[in-house]
TITOR-177859 format. One line per 4 residues: number of its first residue (from 1); their letters; for each residue x, y, z of C-alpha. Coordinates in steps of 0.1 Angstrom, whole numbers, plus 2048, in hexadecimal, padded with zeros to 3 digits. Layout:
% residues N
NUM) a) X:Y:Z  ...
% end
This chain:
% residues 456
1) xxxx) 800:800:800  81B:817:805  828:812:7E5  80B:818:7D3
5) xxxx) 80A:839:7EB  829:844:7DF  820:842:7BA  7FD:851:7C1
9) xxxx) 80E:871:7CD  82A:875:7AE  80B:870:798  7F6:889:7A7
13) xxxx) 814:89F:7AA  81D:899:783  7F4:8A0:780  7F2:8C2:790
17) xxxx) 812:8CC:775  800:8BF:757  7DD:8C0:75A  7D9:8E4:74D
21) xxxx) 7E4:8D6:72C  7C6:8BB:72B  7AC:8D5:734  7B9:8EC:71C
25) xxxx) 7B8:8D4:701  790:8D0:708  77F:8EF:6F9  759:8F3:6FD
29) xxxx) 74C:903:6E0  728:90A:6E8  71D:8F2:6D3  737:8D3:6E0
33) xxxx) 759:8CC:6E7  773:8CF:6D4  793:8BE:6D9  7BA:8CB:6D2
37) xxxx) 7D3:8AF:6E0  7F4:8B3:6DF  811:8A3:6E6  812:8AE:709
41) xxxx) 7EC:8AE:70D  7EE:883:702  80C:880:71F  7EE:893:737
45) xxxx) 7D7:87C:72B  7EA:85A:737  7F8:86D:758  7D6:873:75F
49) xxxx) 7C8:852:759  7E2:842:76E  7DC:855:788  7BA:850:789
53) xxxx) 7C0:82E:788  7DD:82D:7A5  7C1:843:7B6  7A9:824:7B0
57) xxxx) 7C0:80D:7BA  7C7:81D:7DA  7A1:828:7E6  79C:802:7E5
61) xxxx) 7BB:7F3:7F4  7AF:80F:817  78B:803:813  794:7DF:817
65) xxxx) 7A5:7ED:83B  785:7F9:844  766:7E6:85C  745:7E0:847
69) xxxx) 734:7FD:84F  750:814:847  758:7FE:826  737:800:81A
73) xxxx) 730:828:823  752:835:812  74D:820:7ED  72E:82F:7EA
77) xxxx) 736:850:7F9  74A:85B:7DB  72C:84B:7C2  718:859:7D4
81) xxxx) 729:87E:7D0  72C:878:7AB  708:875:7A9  6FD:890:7BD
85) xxxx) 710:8A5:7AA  706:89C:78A  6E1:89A:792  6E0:8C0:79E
89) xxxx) 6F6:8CD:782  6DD:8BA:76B  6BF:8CB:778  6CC:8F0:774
93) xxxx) 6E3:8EC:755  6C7:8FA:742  6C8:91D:759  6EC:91E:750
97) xxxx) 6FC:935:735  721:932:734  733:920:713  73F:900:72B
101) xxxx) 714:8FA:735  70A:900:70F  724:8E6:704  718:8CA:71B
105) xxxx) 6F4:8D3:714  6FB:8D1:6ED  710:8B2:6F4  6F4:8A3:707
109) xxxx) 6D5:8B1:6F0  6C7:8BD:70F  6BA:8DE:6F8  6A7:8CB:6E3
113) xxxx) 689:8C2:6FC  687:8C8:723  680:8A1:72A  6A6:899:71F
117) xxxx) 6B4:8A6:742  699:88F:751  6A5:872:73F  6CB:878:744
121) xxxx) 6C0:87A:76C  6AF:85B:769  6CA:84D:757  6E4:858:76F
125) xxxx) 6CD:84B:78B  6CE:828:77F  6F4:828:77A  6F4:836:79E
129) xxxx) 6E1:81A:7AB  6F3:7FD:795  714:80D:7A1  709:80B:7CA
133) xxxx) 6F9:7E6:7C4  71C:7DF:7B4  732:7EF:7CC  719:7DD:7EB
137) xxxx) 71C:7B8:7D9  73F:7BB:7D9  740:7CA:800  72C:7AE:80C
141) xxxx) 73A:792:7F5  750:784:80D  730:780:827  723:761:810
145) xxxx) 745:751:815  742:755:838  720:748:83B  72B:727:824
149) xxxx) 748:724:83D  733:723:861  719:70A:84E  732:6F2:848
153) xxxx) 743:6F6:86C  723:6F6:876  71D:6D7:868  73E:6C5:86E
157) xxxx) 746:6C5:847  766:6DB:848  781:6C6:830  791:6EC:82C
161) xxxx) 7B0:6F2:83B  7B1:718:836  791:72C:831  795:748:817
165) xxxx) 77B:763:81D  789:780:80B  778:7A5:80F  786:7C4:828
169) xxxx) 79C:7C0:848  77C:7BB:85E  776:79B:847  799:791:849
173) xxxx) 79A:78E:870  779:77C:86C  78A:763:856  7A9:75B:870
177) xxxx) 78A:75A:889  77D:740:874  79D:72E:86C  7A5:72A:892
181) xxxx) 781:71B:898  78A:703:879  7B0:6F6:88A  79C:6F1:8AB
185) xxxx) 784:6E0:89B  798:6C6:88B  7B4:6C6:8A7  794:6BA:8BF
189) xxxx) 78B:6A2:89E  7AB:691:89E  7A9:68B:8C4  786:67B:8BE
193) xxxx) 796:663:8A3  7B1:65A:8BD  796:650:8D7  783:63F:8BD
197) xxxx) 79E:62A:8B4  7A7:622:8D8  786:618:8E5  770:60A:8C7
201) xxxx) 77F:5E6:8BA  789:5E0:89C  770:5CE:890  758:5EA:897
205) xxxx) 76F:600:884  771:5E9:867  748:5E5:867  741:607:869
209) xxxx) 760:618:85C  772:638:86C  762:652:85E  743:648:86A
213) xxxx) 74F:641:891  75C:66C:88E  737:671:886  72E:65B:8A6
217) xxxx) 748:66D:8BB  735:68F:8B1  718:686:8BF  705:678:899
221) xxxx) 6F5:657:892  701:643:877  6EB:630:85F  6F9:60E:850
225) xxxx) 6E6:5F5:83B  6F0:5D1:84B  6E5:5B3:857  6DB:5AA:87D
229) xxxx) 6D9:589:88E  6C4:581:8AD  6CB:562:8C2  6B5:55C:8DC
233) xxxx) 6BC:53B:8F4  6A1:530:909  6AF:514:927  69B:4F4:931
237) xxxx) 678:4FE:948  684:4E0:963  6A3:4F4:96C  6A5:50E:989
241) xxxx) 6AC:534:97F  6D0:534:987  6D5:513:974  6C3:524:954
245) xxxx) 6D9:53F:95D  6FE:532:95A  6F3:51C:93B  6E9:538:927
249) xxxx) 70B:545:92E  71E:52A:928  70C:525:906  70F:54B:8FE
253) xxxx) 732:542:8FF  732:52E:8E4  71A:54B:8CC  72C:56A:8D1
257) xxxx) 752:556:8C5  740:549:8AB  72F:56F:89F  753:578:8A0
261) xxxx) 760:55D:888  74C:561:872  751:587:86F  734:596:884
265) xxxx) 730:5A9:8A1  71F:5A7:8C3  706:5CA:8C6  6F7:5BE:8E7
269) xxxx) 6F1:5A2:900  6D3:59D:908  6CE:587:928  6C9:56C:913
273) xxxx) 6D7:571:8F2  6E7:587:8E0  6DF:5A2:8BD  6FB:59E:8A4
277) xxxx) 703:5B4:883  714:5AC:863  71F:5BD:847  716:59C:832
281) xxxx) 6F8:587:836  709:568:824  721:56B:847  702:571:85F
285) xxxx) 6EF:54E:850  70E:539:852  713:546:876  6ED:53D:881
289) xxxx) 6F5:518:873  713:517:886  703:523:8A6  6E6:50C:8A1
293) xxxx) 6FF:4ED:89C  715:4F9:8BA  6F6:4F9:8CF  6ED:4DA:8C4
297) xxxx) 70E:4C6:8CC  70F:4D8:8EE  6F1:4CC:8F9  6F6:4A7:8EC
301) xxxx) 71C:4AA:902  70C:4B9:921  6E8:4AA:91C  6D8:4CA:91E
305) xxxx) 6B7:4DA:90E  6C4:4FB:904  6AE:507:8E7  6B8:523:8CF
309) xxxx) 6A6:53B:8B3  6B8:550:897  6A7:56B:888  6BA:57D:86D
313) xxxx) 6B0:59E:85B  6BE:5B9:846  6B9:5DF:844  6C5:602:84E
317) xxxx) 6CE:600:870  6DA:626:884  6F8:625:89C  700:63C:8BB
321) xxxx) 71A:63C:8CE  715:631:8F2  72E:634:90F  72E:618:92A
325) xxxx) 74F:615:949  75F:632:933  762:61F:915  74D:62C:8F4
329) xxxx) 73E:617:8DA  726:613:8C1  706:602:8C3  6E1:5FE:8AC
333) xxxx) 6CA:619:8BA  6AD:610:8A0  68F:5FB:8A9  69F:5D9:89C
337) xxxx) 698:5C6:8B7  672:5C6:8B7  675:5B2:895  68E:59C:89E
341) xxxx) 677:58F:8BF  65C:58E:8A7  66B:573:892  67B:567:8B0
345) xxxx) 656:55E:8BD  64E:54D:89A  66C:53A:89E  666:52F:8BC
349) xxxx) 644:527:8B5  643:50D:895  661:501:8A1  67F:50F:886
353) xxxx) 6A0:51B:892  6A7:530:875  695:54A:868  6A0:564:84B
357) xxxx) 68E:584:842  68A:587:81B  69D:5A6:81D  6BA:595:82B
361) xxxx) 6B5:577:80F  6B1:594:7F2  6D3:5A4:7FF  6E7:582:7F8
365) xxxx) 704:581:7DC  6F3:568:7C3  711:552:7C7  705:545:7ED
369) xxxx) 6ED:52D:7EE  6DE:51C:809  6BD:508:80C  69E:518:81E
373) xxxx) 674:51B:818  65C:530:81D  64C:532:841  632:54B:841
377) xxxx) 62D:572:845  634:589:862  61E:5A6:86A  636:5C1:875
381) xxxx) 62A:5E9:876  611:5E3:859  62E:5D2:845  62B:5AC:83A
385) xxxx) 654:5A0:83E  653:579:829  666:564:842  67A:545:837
389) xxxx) 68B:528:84C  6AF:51A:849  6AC:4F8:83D  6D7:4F4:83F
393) xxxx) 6DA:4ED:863  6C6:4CE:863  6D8:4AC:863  6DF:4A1:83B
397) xxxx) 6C4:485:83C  6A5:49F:84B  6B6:4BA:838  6B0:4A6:819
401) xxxx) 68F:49F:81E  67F:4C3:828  690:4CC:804  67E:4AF:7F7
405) xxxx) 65E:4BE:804  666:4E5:806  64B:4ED:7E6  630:4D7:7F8
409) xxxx) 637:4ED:817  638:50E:807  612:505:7F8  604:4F9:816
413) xxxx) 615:51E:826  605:52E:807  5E7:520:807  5E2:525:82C
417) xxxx) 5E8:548:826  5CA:54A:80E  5B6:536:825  5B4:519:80F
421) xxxx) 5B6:505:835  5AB:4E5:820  5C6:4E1:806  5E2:4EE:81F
425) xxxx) 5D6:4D5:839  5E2:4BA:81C  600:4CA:816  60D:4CA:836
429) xxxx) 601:4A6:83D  611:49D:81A  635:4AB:82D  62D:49E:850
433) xxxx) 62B:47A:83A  64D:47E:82E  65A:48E:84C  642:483:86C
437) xxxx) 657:49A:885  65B:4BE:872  650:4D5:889  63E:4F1:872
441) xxxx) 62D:4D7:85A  61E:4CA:87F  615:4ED:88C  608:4F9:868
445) xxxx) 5F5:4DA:864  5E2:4DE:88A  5DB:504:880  5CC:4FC:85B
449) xxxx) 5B4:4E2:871  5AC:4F5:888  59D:50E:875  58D:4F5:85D
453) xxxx) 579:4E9:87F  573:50C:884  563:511:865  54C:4F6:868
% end
């Protein structure tokens, strides 16, 4: 700035020397201007010009060390004076006699009817106006970047290492403002991601990936379409409370190792059982056959009754953090539960250990597949989920034979479903001939003739 100073004042010095040569050179005739440049008067001319550029140049470079207010005031002030002028020596040119006023009011035709002053004051109006909405877009232009800039730090969106708001020195010191809210911002940010690694496993990590455990740490859920498993274990009735007790824990010792393998992880325990998720639900079925065999062969080596129930869905499930002895991690906040009892109930009640949602069957690769029917329809907030049973846990022999039958069963299911009770009472017997101890055919087959009594 000093510079430009400097050369500001040797032009307006070299200015005040030659500028009697430009005015000379203009000659108002009465009727116009006439125009005699010289040598001298062209090397006016430029010195002139420069300086009124340097003078430009300047006026700027101290209004961008001005506040707002003070910005905004002294760029229109001197528009502002222009105009004022202009507009008052417009009005009364006409009451004026010297050669100079019958020049400009030849030059502008203002003697040729009394509405041309009007229009050049209308005219010089709107350049007024266009020049002060210019000169206030520009003022106030950095004010958009500042709003842009506290949305996204607002939001937690700042990728931005240095903000660039531009505009006068009140909009500079804003900007550092800004800048310094932005390091603290991400210095506090890369503290969360320490924490996050430190406390949340890496499994959990893996699953839900890190960006989405900073969202956590700041207080957001997280949405994430994957699969859940629910096992429920139910203990023999003959054995006391504490005894029911210590064998669900010894057999939920077996589940959760076996959720791990097969790259799943434990949500929640719940008294007794557990919720699961996965990222595939190829790995969620081949873990509810492996618990249901592991049960199996436990009880046969302890001689125990402890019976279990799979349920497996898919869908978007939301994630919050949760802190618990100091330790934060992540855990399902959505309503994921309700369904998985629900199909834990049907389970339980024809008898299946296995049952798959057909959202979790529709999200398969086609390259797994595994042997299941159809078992029916579940009612859940006025949606009808299609439910289908495992048929791969079975022993080989049984396993073969529920295959052998599995579009008998699916008729009788339809046709109890239409209330065709008649033709899927026949079904079901046609299965319960092939296979006398399957469970659903049996509870199917008491249901269709129960209401065929009914409707007698």
């Amino acid at each position: 700035m000093k510079i430009m100073l400097i050369v500001n004042i040797l032009l307006l010095i070299a200015n005040i020397f030659l500028i009697r040569y430009l005015i000379e050179a203009i000659v108002p005739t009465g009727e116009g201007f006439s125009f005699n440049f010289s040598a001298l008067t062209w090397v006016a001319l430029v010195v002139f010009v420069l300086f009124l550029i340097s003078s430009i140049v300047l006026y700027i470079m101290i209004l961008r060390r001005l506040s707002l207010s003070n910005l905004i005031f002294f760029s229109i002030l001197p528009l502002a004076l222009v105009y004022g002028v202009s507009v008052s020596y417009l009005a009364q040119v006409n009451n004026l006699t010297d050669v100079t006023a019958e020049s400009i009011k030849a030059t502008l035709n203002l003697n040729s009817s009394p509405n041309i002053n009007i229009l050049w004051i209308i005219l010089s109006t709107i350049f007024f106006l266009l020049g002060v909405f210019t000169l206030l877009l520009i003022a106030c232009k950095p004010l958009k970047n500042v709003e842009k800039i506290t949305q996204n730090l607002g939001n937690g969106r700042s990728k931005v290492e240095d903000f660039k708001v531009g505009g006068s020195k009140q909009f500079q010191e804003i900007e550092h403002s800004l800048n310094k809210i932005n390091y603290i911002y991400k210095e506090n940010e890369n503290k969360i991601k320490v924490v996050s690694l430190k406390d949340i496993s890496k499994e959990m990590q893996k699953f839900l990936g890190k960006d989405a455990i900073t969202e956590l740490e700041l207080g957001r859920s997280v949405q994430k379409e994957a699969t859940t498993l629910f096992c429920d274990l139910k203990a023999s009735k003959t054995l006391s409370l504490e005894q029911n007790f210590n064998y669900i824990n010894s057999f939920l010792k077996i589940v959760a190792p076996l959720v791990k393998r097969y790259d799943g992880i434990v949500d929640k325990f719940l008294g007794d059982g557990l919720l699961a998720t996965f990222s595939k639900t190829q790995n969620a079925i081949e873990c509810a056959h492996a618990i249901v065999k592991a049960i199996n062969n436990r009880n046969k080596i302890q001689k125990t009754n402890i019976s279990v129930g799979v349920s497996i869905d898919f869908g978007s499930l939301t994630f919050s953090l949760m802190e618990e002895d100091g330790k934060k991690y992540p855990t399902i906040t959505s309503d994921v539960l309700t369904l998985a009892m629900k199909m834990e109930e049907i389970n339980e009640y024809i008898g299946s250990k296995v049952l798959i949602s057909k959202k979790a069957l529709s999200s398969l690769p086609q390259n797994f597949s595994f042997n299941f029917r159809y078992t029916g329809t579940l009612n859940h907030e006025k949606t009808q989920i299609p439910l289908y049973e495992s048929l791969e846990y079975y022993p080989k022999r049984r396993r073969d034979k529920l295959i052998k039958m599995k579009n008998v069963f699916e008729n009788g299911v339809r046709f109890y479903n239409e209330r065709k009770f008649s033709e899927a009472k026949n079904s079901f017997e046609e299965v319960l001939q092939e296979v006398a101890d399957d469970k659903p055919s049996y509870v199917y087959f008491n249901k269709a003739s129960e209401k065929l009594q009914e409707a007698v």
